[in-house]
N, C-alpha and C positions, 0 to 999 in steps of 0.2 A: 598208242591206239592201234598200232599196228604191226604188232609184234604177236609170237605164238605161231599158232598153224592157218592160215589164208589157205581157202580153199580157190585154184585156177577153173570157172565151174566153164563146164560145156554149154554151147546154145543147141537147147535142142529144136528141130525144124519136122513142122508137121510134112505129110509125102509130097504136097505140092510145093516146097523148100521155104515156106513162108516161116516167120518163127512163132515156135507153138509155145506161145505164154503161159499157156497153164501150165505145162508140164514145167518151164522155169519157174517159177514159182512152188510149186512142189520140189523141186530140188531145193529151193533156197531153204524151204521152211526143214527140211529134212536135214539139211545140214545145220539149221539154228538148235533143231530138239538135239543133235549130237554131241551140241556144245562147239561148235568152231568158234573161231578167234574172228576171223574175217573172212572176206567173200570180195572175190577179185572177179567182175567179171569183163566178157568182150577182151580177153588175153589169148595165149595161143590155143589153150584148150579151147576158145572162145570161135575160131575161124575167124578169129577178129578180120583179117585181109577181106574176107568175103562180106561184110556186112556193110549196107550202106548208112550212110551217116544218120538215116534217120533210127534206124532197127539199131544202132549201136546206143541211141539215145534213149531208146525207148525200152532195150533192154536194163541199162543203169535205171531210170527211172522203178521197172518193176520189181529190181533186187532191192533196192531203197525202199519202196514202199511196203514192199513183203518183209524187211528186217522190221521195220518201224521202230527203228532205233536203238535195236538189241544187237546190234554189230554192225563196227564196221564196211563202208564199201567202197573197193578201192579199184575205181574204173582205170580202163585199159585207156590210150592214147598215145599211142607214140605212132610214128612211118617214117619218112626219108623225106619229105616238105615238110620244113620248118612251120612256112606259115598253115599249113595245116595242121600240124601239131599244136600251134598256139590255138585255132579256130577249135579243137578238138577239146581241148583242156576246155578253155568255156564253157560250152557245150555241156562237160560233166560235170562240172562245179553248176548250171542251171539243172542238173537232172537231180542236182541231190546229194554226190560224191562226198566223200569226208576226205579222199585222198586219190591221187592219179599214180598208174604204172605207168611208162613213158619207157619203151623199148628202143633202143640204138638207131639210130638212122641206117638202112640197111641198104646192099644194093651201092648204094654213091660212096662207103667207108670213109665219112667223113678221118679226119687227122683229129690229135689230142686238142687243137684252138678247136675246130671243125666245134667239136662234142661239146665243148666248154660253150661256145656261143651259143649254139643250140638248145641247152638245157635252161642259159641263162633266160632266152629267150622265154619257153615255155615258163620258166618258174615266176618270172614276171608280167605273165597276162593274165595269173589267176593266185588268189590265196591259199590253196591250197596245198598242202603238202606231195612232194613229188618221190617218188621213190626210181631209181634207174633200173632198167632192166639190161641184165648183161649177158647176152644170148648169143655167145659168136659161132657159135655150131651152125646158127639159122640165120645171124643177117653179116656175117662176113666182118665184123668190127669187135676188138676185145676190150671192153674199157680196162686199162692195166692199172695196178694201184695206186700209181703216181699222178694218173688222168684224175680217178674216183677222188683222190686225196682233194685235188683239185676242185671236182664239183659240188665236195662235200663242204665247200665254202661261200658256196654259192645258196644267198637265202630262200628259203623253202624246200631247197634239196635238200631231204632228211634220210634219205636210205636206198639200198639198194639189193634186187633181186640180182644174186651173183649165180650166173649158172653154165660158167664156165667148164664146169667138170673138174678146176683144177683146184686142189686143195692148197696145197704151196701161195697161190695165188690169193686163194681166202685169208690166209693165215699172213699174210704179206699185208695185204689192204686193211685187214682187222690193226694192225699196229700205227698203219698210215691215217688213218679216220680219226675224229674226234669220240669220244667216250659215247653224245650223246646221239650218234650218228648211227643206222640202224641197220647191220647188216645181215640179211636174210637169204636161205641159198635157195636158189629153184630146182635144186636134183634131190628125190625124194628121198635115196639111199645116200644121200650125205648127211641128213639131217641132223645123225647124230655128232659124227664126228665133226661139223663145222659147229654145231652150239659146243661141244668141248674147247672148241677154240676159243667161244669168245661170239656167235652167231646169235639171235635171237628169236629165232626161228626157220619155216620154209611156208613158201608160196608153193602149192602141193595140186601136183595133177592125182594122188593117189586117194588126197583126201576127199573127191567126187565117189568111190565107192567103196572109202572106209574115214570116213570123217571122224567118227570117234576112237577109233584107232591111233589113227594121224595126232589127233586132237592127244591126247595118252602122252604119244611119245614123246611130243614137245615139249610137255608137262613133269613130265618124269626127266629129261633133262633137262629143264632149268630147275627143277630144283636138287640135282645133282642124286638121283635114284637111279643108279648105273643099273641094277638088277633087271628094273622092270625098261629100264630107256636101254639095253641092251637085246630083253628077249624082243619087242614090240619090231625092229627092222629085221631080225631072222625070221622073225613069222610071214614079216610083210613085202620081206625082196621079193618072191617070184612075183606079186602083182606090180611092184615097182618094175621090175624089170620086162615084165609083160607088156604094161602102157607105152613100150616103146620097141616095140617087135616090128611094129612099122610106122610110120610118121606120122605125127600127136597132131589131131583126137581120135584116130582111127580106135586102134584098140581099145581106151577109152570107150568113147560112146558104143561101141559093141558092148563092151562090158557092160554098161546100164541100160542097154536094151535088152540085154539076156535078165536082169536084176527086175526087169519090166517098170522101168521106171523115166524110158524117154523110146521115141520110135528111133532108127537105126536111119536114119536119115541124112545126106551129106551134100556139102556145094561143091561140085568141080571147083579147084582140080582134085578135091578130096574125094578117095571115093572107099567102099566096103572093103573090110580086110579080109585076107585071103583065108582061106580053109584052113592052110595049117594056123594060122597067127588065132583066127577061130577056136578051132581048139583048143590051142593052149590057154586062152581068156576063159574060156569054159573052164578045164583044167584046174586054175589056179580059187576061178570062184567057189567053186565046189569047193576043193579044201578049205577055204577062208567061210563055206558057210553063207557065202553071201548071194545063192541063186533062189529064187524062191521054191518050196519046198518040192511045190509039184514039177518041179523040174529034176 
């Protein structure tokens, strides 16, 4: 249910930094008419840090409501308090959730028992299926394959967003995991070559302003169509590599505010990206076609 291209979607914030519903909403349904696979929201694209418990609820609730059961939703919940993590998970299993992201304990780098008790924790305060987020560039902890092997036996632990940057490491863990065990990368320019491996998709910052693109390439590699799961990442690096010209959602949400499709709006500590990083988002939509016209 959770396999393919997951879109990581943005919360966009009207100017008085409240969260402006409508315009999520309008993203969700834009990325349904695209054809995505699933929709992950309140994750890092998400400012997840920044939202409070209730906005993070109320968010899940309106991607729920707005799929109305035409996809997947696979809410964000992880932090560094256990027991908040478990209070979290609830929380999205009552808004609606089909499945929980659940990112590393950050900050405290729990040890390999550390991780394992933790997740055990979470996966038994709700029914839901958990997926692990492995993000050690941002919270200082690397779940290593031997860890994952490990929580991949842990019931309700069914997959994991790996986005370590390391491919050795994907390809290590892919051998360690059970068959039915689901591993998914979170770097958009690895897409291809981790589903070569053995990957079933990506949890994707890029597919917020090219959902049917994203959607393409996941498609065209699992069913082994090198041609077009080859051309679809040369076309789509510069914007992959652009979303992270300065720390995600900056370039992001600039981007879909040039596409006029959310206000340019941000919570400290997040704030507008600079003029050159501007440009080049400009830059890259224009080639992709994706600024509106009168621009």
């Amino acid at each position: 249910m959770f396999t393919g291209c997951g879109t990581a979607l943005v919360t966009p914030f009207n100017r008085d930094l409240s969260l402006d519903e409508s315009a999520l909403r309008a993203l969700v349904r834009r990325q349904i008419e695209a054809g995505i696979h699933f929709l992950v929201p309140c994750g890092t694209p998400g400012e997840s840090p920044t939202l409070a418990r209730a906005e993070r609820r109320r968010i899940v609730e309106a991607t729920v409501e707005e799929t109305a059961g035409r996809v997947p939703v696979v809410a964000g919940a992880g932090g560094y308090d256990t027991r908040e993590v478990v209070e979290a998970a609830r929380e999205m299993h009552a808004a609606g959730a089909a499945a929980l992201l659940s990112v590393t304990p950050y900050y405290n780098r729990p040890t390999p028992e550390g991780l394992c008790r933790h997740y055990a924790a979470v996966a038994e305060a709700t029914p839901l299926p958990v997926i692990v987020y492995n993000v050690p560039g941002r919270t200082g902890c690397n779940v290593d394959p031997a860890t994952l092997a490990r929580l991949a036996t842990i019931p309700n632990v069914a997959a994991v967003k790996e986005a370590s940057g390391n491919m050795t490491q994907i390809c290590e863990l892919l051998l360690r995991v059970p068959r039915e065990f689901i591993v998914l990368t979170g770097d958009d320019a690895m897409t291809l070559p981790a589903m070569a491996a053995g990957a079933r998709g990506v949890i994707s910052v890029a597919s917020n302003e090219a959902p049917g693109e994203m959607r393409r390439l996941v498609e065209s590699a699992e069913r082994g169509d090198l041609a077009v799961a080859r051309a679809l990442p040369q076309r789509l690096l510069p914007l992959m590599l652009v979303n992270f010209a300065e720390s995600s959602p900056g370039p992001v949400k600039a981007a879909l505010a040039m596409m006029g499709l959310i206000g340019e709006h941000y919570r400290l500590p997040m704030v507008p990206v600079g003029q050159e990083t501007r440009a080049k988002v400009a830059a890259v939509l224009r080639e992709l076609s994706l600024l509106p016209k009168e621009a």
